[in-house]
N, C-alpha and C positions, 0 to 999 in steps of 0.2 A: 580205454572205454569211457564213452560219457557219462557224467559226473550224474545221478537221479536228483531232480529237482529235490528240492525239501523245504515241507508246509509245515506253518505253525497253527493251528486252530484253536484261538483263545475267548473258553466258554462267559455265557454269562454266571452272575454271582453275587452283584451291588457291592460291597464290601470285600467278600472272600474273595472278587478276582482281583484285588492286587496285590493275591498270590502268584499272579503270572509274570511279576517282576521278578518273582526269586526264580520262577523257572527261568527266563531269559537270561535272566544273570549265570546260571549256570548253565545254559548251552553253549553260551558266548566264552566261557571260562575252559570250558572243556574242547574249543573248538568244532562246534557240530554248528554247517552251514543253517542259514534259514534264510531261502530263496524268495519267499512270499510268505502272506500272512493272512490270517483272515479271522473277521472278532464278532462276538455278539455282545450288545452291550456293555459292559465293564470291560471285558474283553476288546472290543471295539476301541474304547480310549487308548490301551493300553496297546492295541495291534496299532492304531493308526501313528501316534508317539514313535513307537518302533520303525515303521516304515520308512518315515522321513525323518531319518538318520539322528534319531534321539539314539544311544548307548543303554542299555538295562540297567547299567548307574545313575544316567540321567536323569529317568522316566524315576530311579528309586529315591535320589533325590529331593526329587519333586513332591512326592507322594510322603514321604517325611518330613519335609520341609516347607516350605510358605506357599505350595500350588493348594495341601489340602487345609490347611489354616485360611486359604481362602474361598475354597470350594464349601470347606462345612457349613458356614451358616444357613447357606442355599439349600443343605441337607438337613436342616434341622428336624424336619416335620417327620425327616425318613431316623432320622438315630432315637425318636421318640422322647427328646427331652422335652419339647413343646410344643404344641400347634399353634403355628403363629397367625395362621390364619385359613379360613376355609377353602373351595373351590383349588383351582389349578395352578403350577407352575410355571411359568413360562421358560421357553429355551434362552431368550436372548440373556438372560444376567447368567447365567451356566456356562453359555458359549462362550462369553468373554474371558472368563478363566478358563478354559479347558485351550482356548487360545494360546495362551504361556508355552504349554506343552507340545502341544499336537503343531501348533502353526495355523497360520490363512493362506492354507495351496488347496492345489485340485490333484487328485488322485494322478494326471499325468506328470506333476511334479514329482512326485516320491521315488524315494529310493529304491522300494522293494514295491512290488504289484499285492495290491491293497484289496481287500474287499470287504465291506461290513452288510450286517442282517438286519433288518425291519420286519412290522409285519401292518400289513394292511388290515387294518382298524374294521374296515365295512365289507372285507371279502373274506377276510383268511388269510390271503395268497401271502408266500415268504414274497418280501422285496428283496433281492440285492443289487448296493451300490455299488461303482466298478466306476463312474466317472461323475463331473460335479464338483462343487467345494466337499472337500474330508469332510471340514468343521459337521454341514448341515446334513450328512450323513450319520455321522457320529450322534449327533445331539438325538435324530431320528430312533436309531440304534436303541436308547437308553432311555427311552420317552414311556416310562412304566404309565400303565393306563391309570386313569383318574389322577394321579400327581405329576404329570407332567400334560400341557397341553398336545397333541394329536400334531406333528409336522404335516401340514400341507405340501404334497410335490408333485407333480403335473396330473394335479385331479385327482390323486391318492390322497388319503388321511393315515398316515403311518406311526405306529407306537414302537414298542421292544418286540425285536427279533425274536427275543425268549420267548415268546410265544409258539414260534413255528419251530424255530433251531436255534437250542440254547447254547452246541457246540458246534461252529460251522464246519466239520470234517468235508461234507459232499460238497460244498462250496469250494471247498480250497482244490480237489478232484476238478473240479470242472476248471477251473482255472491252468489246472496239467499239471498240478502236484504229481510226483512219482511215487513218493514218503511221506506221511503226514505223521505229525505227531500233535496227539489232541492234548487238549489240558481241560480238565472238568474238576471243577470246585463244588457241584449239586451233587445231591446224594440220588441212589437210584431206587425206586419205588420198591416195595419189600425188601429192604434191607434196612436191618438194625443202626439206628442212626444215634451220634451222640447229638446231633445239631439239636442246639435248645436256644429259648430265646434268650435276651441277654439278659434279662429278669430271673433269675432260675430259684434266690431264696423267696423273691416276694412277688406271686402274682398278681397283677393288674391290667384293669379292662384295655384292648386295646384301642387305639385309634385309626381312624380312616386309613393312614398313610403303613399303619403299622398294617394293618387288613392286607392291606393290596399289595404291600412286597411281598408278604406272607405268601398271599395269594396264586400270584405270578409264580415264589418259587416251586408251591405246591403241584401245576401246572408243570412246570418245567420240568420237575424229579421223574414226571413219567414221560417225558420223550426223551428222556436222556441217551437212553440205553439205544434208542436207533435213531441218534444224533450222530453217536461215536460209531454209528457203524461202518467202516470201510479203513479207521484208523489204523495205522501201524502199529502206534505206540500210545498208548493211554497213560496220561501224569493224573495220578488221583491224589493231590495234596490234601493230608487229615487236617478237617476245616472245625476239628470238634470244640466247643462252647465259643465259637466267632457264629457271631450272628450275623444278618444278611447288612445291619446297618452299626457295624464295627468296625468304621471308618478310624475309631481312636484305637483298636490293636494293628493299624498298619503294618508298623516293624513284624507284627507275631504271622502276620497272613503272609508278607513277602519271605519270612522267613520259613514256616512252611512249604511254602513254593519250591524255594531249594531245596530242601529236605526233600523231596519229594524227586523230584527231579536229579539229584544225585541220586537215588538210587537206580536212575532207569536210564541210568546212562551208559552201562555197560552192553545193555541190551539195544542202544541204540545205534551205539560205535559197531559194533558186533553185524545187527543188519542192514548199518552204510560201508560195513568194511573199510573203517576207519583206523 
């Protein structure tokens, strides 16, 4: 009998998704295929990396070592040590390192069939990409409003995905997943949360940049719950005192990710009858 496709759906999260290195690291470990992918945001980095034959050592690598030593500065304004300056960010100094990892292909290069989320800035409407350069998908992807500037793409103005679909699970479905297994770093609206900011002895006013991730995941926690809906498998990796711009606990976020992900692996081998 033929083999059921099997989707990864790798949520947004700024920081906490790259916890979805530890889950991939522990799919790959335990042998459980992943046919396609599909990312919002943080997710998006981390799915597109995956697709074109990066290893979940790679991508963890990377994110330990000299890709986010060169990505953070560009993040300063979001870890809240400084505002370096007001108005918008641009994509092109981001894209250049995000480069390193991901690559300069077009979705028909990759290894595994790719898709990431946007959302239109002046409709609503979810965008997904499916063809095009990765790169300016991805950057699109990630494009948190007011701190990044707006991607322009055939007459669209496109921000974060997170907006519309923080977890792409129905995406990866349309794509002919048979299995999907989501992975969500956001917590879900009424429910007891430990997520606190990174500040938690001394509070202080925040800043623009701090407002709007806040904002964004505020936003996100409530369409979470019918993001994930149609998922097989839900990896809910404990994201508690990682804040959304805790790009310096990497090791602790990817390492949750596996934690998390070993434990839903019996339940996953179980109904791929592995």
């Amino acid at each position: 009998m033929e083999r059921r496709k099997v989707g990864s759906a790798l949520g947004s999260g700024v920081a906490r998704g790259l916890a979805h290195i530890g889950v991939l690291e522990v799919l790959e470990r335990e042998g459980i295929p992943i046919d396609m992918v599909a990312g919002t945001s943080m997710g998006a980095i981390v799915g597109a990396a995956y697709a074109n034959r990066k290893s979940a050592r790679q991508i963890k690598d990377f994110a330990l070592g000299i890709g986010w030593k060169k990505i953070l500065p560009l993040m300063l304004p979001l870890v809240g040590l400084t505002v370096l300056r007001t108005g918008f960010i641009g994509g092109r100094r981001i894209k250049k390192r995000l480069k390193e990892i991901i690559g300069e292909v077009s979705f028909a290069d990759l290894a595994k069939p790719f898709a990431c989320v946007t959302t239109d800035v002046m409709t609503g409407e979810e965008v997904v990409f499916r063809d095009g350069l990765v790169l300016d998908a991805v950057i699109a992807s990630i494009s948190l409003p007011v701190i990044f500037r707006a991607t322009k793409w055939r007459g669209r103005y496109l921000v974060d995905g997170t907006l519309v679909t923080p977890v792409p699970v129905r995406v990866l479905k349309d794509m002919g997943a048979d299995f999907v297994i989501a992975v969500n770093v956001l917590h879900h609206p009424g429910r007891t949360t430990s997520s606190q900011p990174e500040e938690t002895t001394k509070t202080k006013e925040p800043n623009i940049f701090n407002v709007m991730i806040q904002t964004v995941d505020i936003l996100a926690s409530h369409l979470v719950e019918s993001s994930l809906s149609g998922a097989d498998v839900v990896i809910e990796p404990d994201m508690a005192g990682i804040g959304l711009a805790g790009f310096h606990q990497a090791e602790e976020c990817i390492r949750r990710g596996g934690l998390a992900a070993q434990k839903s692996i019996p339940e996953i081998k179980r109904r791929l009858s592995l």
